[in-house]
N, C-alpha and C positions, 0 to 999 in steps of 0.2 A: 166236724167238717171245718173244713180253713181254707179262704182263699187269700190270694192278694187283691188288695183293690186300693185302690189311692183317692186322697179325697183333694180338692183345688177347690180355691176358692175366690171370690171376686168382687167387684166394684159395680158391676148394670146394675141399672135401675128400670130393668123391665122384668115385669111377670113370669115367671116360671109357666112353660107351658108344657104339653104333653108331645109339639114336632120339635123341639129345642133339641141341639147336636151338642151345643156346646155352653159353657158360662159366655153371658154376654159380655164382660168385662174381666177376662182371668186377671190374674193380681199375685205375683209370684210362682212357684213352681208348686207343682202339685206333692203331697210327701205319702208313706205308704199309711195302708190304717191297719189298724189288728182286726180280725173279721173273724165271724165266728155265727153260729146257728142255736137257737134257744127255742129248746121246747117247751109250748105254752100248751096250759088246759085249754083254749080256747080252739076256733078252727084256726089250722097252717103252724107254723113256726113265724120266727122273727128272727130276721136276720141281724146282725147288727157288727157296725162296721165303727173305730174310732180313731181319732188323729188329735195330735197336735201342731196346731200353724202358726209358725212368729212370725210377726211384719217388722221389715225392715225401714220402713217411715210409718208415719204418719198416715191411716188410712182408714176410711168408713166402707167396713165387710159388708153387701148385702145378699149374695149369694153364696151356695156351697152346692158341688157335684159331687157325685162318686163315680170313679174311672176303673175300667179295665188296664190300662197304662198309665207308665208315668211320664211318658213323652208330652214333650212340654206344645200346645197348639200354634203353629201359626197366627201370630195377629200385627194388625196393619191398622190404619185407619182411613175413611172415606174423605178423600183429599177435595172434593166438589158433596153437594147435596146431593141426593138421590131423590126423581119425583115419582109418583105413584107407576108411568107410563114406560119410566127410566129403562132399558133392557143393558145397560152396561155400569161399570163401578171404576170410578178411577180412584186409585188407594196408593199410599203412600206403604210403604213395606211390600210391592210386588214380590221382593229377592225370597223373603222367607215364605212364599207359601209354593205347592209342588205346579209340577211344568207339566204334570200328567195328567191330561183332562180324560173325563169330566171329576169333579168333587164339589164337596157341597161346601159353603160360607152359613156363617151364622151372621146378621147383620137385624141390630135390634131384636125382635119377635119374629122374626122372619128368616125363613132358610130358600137360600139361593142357589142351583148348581150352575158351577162354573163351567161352560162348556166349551172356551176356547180366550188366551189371551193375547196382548200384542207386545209380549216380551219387553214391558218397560212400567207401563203402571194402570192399565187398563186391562180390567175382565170384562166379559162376556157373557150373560147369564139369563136362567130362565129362569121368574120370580115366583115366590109360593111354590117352595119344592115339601117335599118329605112329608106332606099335608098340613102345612102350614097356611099363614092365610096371608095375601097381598097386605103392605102398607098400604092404604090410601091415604096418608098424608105424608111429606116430607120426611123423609130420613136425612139429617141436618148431617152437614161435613163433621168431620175429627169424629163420626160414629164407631164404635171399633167393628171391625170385616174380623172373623175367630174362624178356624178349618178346624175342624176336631183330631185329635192325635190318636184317636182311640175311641171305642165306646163309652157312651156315657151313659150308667145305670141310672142315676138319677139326679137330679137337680132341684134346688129349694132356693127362694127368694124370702127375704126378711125384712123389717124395720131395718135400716143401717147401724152399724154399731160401730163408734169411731174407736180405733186404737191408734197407738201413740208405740216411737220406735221402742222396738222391744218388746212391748204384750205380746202373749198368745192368747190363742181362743181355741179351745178343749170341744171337738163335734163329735157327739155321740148319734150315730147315723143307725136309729131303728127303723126297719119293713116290715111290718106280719103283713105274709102271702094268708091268704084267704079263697 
């Protein structure tokens, strides 16, 4: 068995959770991985999925997803603070995310749907979507706002790892189903 799947990777510095749509900080374009299924003695299989990512500066990787696509996500950043009570988002990058409501935001730990904008740099939204859980403190401006381009199997958060222009980092992406 062989799919495609893409793996993207990023800069957040927040927790990997199990309502996450998207990486909180993607960090260049996503590329395909070799994927493939391994039968173990143990229960299920393991899938496992691999890529290599070059940075083109200077940058500390702290997360990694695997994608159904390789369409790249809308992101923007929160151009004001968001408070716990907040029901709107003003972001800078309006232009790149869609005009067809409703859709969902990833913004810090927290997943938002958009349910209507005002065509210039204000969303609309209802907060703790996808069973996610409210901010109750500040989401501070320049937070990145990320729309998912696609499914995302899954997502890991790590110690930072700085690279420098030109490294790559080799993700070897095992699942054993259970």
């Amino acid at each position: 068995m062989s799919n495609i799947f893409y793996i993207g990777w990023g800069t957040g510095t927040y927790t990997a959770q199990a309502t996450d749509l998207a990486l909180s900080n993607p960090y260049g374009s996503v590329i395909s991985g070799t994927s493939g299924v391994t039968t173990t003695n143990t229960t299920g299989d393991t899938f496992i999925c691999t890529g290599t990512l070059t940075t083109s500066g200077a940058v500390t990787i702290s997360e990694v997803g695997l994608f159904g696509s390789q369409l790249s996500p809308a992101v923007g950043s929160l151009s004001n603070q968001v408070n716990p009570t907040d029901t709107t988002l003003t972001i800078s990058g309006y232009s790149k995310f869609s005009t067809s409501f409703p859709f969902n935001v990833q913004v810090s730990s927290e997943v938002m749907t958009v349910f209507s904008g005002n065509g210039s740099n204000v969303f609309y939204v209802t907060r703790a979507a996808n069973g996610s859980s409210k901010s109750t403190s500040i989401i501070p401006a320049l937070t990145p706002v990320v729309a998912p381009s696609g499914n995302m199997f899954m997502k890991s958060t790590f110690s930072g790892m700085t690279l420098q222009p030109g490294d790559s980092m080799l993700f070897n992406i095992q699942i054993q189903f259970v």
